[in-house]
C-alpha positions as CSV (number, residue, x, y, z in Angstrom):
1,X,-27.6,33.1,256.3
2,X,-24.5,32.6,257.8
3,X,-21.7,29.9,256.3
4,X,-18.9,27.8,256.9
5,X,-16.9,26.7,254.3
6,X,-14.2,24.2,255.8
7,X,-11.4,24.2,253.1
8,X,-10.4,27.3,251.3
9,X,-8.7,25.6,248.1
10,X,-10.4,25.6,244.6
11,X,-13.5,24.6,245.3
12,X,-13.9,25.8,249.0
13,X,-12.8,29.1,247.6
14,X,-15.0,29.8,244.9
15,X,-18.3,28.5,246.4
16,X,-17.6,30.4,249.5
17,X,-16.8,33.7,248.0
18,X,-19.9,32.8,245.1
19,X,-22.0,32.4,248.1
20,X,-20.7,35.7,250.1
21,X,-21.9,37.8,246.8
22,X,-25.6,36.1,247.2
23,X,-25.0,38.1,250.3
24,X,-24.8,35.4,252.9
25,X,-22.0,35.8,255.3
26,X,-19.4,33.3,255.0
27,X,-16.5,32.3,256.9
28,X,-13.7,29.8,255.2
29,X,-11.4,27.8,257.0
30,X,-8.3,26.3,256.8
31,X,-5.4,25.0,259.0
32,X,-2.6,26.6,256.6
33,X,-2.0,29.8,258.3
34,X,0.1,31.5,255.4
35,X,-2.7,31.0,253.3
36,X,-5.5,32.3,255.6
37,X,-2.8,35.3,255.6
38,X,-2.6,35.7,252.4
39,X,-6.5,35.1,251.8
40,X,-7.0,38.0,254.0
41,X,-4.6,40.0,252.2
42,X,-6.2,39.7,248.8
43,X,-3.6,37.6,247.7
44,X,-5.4,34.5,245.9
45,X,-3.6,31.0,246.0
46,X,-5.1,29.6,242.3
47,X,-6.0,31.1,238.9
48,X,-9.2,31.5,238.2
49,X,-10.7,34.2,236.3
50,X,-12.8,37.0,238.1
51,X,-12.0,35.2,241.4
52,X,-9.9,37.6,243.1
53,X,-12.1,40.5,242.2
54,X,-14.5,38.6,244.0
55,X,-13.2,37.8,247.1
56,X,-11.9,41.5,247.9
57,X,-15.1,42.8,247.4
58,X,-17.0,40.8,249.8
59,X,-14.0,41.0,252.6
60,X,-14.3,44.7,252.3
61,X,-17.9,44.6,252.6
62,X,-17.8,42.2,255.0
63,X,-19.3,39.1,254.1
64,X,-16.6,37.3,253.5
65,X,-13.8,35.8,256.1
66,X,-10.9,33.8,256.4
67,X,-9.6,31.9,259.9
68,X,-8.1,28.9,261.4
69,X,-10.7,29.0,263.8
70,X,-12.8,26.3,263.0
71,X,-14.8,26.1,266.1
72,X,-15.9,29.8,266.1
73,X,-16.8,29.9,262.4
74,X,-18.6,26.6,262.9
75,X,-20.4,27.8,265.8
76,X,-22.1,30.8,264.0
77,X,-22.7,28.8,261.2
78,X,-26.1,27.3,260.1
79,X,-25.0,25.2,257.2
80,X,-21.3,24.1,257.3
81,X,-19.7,22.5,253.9
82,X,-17.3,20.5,253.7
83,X,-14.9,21.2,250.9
84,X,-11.7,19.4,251.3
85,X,-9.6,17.5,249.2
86,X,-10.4,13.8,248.5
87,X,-7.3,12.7,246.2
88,X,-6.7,9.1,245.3
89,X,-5.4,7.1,247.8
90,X,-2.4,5.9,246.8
91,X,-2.1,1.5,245.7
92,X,-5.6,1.2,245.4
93,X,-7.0,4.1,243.2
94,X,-9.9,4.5,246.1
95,X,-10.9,8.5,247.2
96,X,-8.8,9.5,250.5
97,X,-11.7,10.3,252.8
98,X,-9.5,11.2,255.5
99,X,-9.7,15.0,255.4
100,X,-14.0,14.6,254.8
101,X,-13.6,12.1,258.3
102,X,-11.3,14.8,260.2
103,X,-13.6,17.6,259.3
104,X,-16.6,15.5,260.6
105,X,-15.0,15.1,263.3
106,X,-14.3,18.9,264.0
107,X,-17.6,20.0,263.2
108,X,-19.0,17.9,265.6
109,X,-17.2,19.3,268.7
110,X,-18.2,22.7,267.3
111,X,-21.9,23.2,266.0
112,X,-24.4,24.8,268.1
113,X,-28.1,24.2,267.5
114,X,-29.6,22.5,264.6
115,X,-26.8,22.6,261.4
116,X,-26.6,21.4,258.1
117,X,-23.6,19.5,257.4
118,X,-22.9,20.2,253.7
119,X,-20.3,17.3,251.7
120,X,-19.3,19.4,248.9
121,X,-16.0,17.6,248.2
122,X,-17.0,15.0,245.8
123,X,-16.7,12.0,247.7
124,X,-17.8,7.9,247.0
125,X,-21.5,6.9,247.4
126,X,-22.0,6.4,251.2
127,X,-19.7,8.9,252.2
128,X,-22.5,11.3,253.7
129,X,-23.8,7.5,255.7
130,X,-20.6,8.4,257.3
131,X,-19.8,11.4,258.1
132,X,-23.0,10.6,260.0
133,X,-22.2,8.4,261.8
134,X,-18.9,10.2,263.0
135,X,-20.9,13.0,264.1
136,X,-23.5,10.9,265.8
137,X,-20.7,9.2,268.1
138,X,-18.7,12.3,268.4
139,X,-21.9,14.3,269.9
140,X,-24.9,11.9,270.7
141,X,-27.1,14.9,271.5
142,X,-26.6,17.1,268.5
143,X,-29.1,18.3,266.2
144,X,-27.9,18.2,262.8
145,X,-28.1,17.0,259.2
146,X,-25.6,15.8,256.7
147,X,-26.3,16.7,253.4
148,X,-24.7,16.1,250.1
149,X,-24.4,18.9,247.4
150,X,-21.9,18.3,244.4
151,X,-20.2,20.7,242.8
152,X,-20.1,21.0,238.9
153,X,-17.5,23.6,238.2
154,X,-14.9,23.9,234.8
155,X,-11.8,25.7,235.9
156,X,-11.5,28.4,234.1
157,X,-15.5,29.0,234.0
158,X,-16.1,28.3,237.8
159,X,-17.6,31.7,238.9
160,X,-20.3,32.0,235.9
161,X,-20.8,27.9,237.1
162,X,-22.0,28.4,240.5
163,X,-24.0,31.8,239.5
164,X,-25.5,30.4,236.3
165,X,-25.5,26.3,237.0
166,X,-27.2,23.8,234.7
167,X,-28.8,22.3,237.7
168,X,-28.1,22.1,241.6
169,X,-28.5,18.7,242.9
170,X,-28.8,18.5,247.0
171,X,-29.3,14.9,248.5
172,X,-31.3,14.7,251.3
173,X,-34.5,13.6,253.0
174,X,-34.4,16.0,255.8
175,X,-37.2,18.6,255.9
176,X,-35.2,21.3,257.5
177,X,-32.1,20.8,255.3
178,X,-33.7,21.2,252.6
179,X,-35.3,24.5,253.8
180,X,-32.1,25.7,254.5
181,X,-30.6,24.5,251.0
182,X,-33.5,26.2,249.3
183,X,-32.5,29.2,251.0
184,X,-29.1,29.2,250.3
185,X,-29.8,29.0,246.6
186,X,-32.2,31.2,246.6
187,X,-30.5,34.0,244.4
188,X,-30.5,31.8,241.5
189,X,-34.0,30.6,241.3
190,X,-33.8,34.3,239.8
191,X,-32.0,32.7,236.8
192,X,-34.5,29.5,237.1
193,X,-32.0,27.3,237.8
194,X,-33.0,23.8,238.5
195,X,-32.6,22.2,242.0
196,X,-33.1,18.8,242.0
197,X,-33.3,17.1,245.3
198,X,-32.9,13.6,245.3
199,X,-31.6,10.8,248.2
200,X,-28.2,11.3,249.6
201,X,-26.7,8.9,248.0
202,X,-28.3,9.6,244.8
203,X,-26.4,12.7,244.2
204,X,-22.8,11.2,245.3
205,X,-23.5,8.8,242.5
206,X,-25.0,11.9,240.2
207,X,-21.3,13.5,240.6
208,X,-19.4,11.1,239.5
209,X,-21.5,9.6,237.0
210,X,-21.5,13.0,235.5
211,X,-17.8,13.5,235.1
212,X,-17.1,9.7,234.1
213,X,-19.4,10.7,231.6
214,X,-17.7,13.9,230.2
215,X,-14.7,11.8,230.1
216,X,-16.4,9.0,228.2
217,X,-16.9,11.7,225.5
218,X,-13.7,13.1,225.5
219,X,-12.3,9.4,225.0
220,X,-14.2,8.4,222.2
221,X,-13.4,11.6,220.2
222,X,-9.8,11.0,220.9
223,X,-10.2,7.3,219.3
224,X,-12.1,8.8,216.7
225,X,-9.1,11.2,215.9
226,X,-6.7,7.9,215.6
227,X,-9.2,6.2,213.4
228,X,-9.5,9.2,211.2
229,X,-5.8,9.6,210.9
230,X,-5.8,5.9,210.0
231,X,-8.3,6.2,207.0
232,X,-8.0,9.6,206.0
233,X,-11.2,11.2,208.1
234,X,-11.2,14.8,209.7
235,X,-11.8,14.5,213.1
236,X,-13.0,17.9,213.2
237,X,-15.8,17.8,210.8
238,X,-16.5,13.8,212.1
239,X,-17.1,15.9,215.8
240,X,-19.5,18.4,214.3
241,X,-21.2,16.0,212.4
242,X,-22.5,14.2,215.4
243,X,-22.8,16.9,217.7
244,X,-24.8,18.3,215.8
245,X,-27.4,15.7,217.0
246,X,-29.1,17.3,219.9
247,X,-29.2,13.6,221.3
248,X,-25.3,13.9,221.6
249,X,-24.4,17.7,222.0
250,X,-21.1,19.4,220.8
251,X,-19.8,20.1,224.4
252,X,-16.0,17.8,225.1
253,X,-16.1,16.7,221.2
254,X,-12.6,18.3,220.9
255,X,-9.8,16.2,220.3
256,X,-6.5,16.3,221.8
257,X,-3.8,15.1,224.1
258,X,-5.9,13.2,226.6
259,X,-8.0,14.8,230.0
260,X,-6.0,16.2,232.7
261,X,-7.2,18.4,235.7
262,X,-7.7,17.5,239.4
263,X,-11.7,16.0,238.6
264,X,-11.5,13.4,235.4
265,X,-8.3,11.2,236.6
266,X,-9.3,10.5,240.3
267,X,-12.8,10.9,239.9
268,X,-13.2,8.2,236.7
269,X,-10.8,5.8,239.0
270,X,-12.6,6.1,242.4
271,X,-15.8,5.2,240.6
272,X,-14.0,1.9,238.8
273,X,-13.1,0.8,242.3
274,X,-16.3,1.7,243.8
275,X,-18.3,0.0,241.1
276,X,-15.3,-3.2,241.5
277,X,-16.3,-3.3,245.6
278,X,-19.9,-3.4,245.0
279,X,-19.4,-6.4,242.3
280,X,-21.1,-4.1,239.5
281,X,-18.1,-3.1,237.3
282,X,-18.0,-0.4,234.5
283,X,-16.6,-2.0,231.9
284,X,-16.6,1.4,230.1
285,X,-15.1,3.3,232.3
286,X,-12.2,1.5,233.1
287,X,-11.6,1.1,229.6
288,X,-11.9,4.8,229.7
289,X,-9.1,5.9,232.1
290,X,-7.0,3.3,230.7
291,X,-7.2,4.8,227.4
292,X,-6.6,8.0,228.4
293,X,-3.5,7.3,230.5
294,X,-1.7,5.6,227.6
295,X,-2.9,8.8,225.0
296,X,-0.9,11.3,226.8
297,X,2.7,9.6,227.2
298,X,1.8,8.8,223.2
299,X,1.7,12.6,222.0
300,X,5.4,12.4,222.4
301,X,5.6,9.8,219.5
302,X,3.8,12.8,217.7
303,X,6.7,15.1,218.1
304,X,9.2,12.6,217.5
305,X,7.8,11.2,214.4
306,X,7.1,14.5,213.3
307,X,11.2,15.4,214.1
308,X,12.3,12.7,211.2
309,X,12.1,9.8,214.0
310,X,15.1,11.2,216.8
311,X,14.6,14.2,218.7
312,X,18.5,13.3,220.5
313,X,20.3,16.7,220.7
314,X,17.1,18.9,219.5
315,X,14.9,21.3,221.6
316,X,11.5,21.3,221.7
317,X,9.0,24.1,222.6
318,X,5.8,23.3,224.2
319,X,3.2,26.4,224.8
320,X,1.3,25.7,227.8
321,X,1.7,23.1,230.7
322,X,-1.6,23.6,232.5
323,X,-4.2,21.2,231.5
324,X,-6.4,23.4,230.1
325,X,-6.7,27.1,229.6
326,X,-7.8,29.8,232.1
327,X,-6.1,27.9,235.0
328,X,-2.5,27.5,236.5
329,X,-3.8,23.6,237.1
330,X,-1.3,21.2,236.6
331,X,-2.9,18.3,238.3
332,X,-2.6,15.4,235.7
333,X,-2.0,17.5,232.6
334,X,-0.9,15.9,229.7
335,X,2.4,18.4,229.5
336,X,3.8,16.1,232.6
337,X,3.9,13.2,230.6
338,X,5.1,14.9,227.4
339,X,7.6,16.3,228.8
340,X,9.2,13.1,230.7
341,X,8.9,10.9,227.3
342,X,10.8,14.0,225.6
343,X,13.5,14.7,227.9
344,X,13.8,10.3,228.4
345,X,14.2,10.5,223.9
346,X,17.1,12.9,224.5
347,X,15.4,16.5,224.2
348,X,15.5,19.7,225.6
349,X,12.2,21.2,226.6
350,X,11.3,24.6,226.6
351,X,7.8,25.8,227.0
352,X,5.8,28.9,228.4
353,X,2.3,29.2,229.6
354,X,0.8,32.6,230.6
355,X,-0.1,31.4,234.7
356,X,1.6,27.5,235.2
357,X,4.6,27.9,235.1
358,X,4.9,28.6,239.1
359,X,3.5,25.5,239.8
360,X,5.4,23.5,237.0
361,X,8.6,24.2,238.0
362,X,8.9,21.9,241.0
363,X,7.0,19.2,239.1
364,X,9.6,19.5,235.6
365,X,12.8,21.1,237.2
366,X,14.7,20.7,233.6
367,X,12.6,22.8,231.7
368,X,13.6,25.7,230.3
369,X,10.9,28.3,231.3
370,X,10.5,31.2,229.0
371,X,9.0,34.8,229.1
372,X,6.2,34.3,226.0
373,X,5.6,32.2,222.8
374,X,8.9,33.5,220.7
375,X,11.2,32.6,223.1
376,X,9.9,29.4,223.8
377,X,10.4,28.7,219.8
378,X,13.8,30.3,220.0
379,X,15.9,27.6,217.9
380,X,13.6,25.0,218.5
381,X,13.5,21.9,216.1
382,X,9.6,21.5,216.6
383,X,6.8,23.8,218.5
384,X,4.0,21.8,220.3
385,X,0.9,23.3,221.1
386,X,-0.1,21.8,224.4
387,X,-2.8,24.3,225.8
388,X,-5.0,26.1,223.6
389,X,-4.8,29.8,225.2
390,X,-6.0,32.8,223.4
391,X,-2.5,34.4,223.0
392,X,-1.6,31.1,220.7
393,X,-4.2,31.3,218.4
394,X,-3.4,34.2,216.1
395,X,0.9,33.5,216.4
396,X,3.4,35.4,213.9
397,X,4.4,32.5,211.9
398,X,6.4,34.0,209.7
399,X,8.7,35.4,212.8
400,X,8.5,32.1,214.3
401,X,10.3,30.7,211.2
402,X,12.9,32.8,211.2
403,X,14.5,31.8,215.2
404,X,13.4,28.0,214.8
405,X,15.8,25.9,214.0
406,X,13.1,23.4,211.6
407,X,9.8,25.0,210.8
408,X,7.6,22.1,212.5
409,X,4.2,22.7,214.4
410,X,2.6,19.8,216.3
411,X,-1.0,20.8,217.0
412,X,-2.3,18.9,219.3
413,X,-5.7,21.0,220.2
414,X,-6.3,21.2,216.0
415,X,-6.2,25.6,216.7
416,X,-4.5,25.9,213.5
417,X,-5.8,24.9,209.7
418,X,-3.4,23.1,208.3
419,X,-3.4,24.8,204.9
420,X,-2.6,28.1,207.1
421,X,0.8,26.2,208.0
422,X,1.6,25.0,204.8
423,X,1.8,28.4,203.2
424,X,4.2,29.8,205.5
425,X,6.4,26.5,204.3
426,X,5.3,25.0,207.7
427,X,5.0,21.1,208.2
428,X,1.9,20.3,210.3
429,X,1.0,17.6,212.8
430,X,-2.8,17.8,214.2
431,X,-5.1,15.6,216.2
432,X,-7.5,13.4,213.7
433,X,-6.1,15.1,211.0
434,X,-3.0,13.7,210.0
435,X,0.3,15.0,209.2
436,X,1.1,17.5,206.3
């Protein structure tokens, strides 16, 4: 089957070149002409693991493309997605559907015969209603459907996502879209997974209920934490015991600095203000991303307080920036906010991570960026653990005393026990833990 993916960043990317190795051919399209380049060179724009093994592959074997040319790769195609950004607009927290309208608007000059219009962006409910509509004025005579089909991929874990999915949920009641959906998918009914097909604008909703969800849990864990700090709990052994339940699951149980990432933040705000405009608030999640916003400008307090109250004059090494590990992301990562509140206290930052730091520098110019773990400590007053990568887990504590200037770690992903720290004469700052 052939493929149009319209947008070639993270999401664009990955379905398109997951979809090229189910041996459909696939085109992806984009209007920034250095990065088609560079696509078609091998050179891959974003981290992700696996990924770039994936797209050479199918570009040598020739299922996979890259253009500017929209209206020939729409042309061929006989389902065209739509996988463009949708960031929140800016004053009123609402999704930017601009890029979703202007793509509409493309395909419509473009298709030939009967096409499936595919929203993969994750846009508000009533979004597919339309795109419709825009392609109904644009072309009158055209024979097409608009579909909606979410995607529900963890950076980090995005390939092993699309080819091994809990579920796949297409919205539509079109006959003929949902043949060619079925046939799109087909490789995986291998795997038997799920495809639930439901209205359109029952799986807009399904999207973002789903991720205001995942946030909902990571919240309440990170309240739990605070309450067990307050009384003297383990926030650890509070999150096994109830995931444990099979009702509740151990999956986004883990405590720490507050969710980051390009999905949670805009995502949990466009549904507030969708739920606001159709006079059925949720209470719950507002409460949610307010919550959250105020946890990660309060992990700085952490580090101060665990500094003896002043960090004014001391340095301060953070390992990782990204938001979580196995990504260069730093869309909304809690390091952004950590940083400003140190630097604003009178600190100097230095910090490492294995793939972020590219796209950090332009967002923290002041930072010190090092070249690994041991020169980020290098007389440092207090090391904060900010991203839990591998490399940090199994550090040389004893060398890291020796080239810090104060042997302080502030743990704020709970990777190290704190007894561990205290034998190496270490003081130790956790999430739901306390300090020791």
């Amino acid at each position: 089957m052939r493929v149009a993916m319209i947008g070639s960043g993270y999401v664009g990317l990955v379905s398109g070149a997951c979809f090229a190795d189910f041996g459909h051919v696939v085109t992806c399209v984009d209007l920034d002409l250095a990065k088609v380049e560079a696509l078609q060179k091998g050179k891959i724009p974003i981290f992700e693991p696996g990924l770039e093994e994936l797209v050479v592959n199918n570009a040598k074997d020739g299922r996979l493309a890259f253009t500017t040319d929209l209206t020939a790769a729409v042309g061929k195609a006989e389902a065209v997605f739509i996988a463009v950004g949708t960031p929140s607009r800016r004053g009123d927290g609402h999704a930017d559907l601009s890029y979703v309208y202007a793509a509409a608007r493309s395909i419509a000059a473009a298709m030939q015969g009967f096409t499936v219009v595919v929203t993969k962006s994750t846009v508000p409910v009533g979004t597919g209603d339309e795109v419709e509509r825009i392609i109904r004025e644009e072309r009158p005579d055209a024979d097409f459907a608009v579909v909606s089909n979410p995607e529900f991929l963890r950076e980090g874990a995005a390939i092993t996502d699309f080819k091994r999915p809990d579920r796949i949920v297409v919205g539509t009641d079109n006959a003929r879209a949902r043949d060619v959906m079925s046939e799109l998918y087909r490789p995986l009914f291998l795997n038997r997974s799920p495809i639930l097909f439901t209205s359109r604008r029952t799986s807009e909703l399904t999207k973002y209920a789903a991720n205001a969800f995942l946030a909902t849990k990571i919240t309440f864990i990170n309240e739990i934490a605070d309450l067990c700090e307050k009384v003297g709990g383990d926030v650890q052994d509070v999150a096994r015991g109830i995931g444990l339940d099979n009702r509740i699951g151990t999956k986004f149980l883990h405590a720490g600095p507050g969710y980051g990432g390009s999905c949670f933040p805009k995502d949990t705000l466009a549904l507030v203000k969708t739920a606001q405009d159709a006079g059925s608030p949720l209470r719950i999640v507002e409460a949610v991303a307010a919550v959250n916003e105020r946890r990660k400008s309060a992990m700085a307090e952490r580090v101060i307080t665990a500094c003896g109250g002043s960090v004014v004059g001391k340095t301060i090494g953070l390992l990782g920036l990204a938001f979580k590990p196995n990504t260069d992301d730093m869309r909304e990562a809690p390091s952004l906010a950590i940083v400003a509140a140190l630097e604003e206290a009178g600190a100097t930052v230095r910090a490492y991570d294995p793939e972020s730091m590219a796209m950090a520098k332009p967002l923290m110019p002041t930072v010190i960026y090092c070249k690994d773990a041991y020169d980020c400590a290098e007389g440092a007053a207090a090391l904060v653990l900010v991203t839990e990568w591998d490399e940090f887990r199994a550090l040389d504590f004893i060398r890291l005393g020796e080239i810090m200037s104060a042997k302080v770690l502030v743990d704020l992903r709970n990777v190290y026990r704190p007894e561990d720290l205290l034998r190496r004469d270490f003081a130790y700052t956790g999430i739901g833990r306390g300090t020791i």
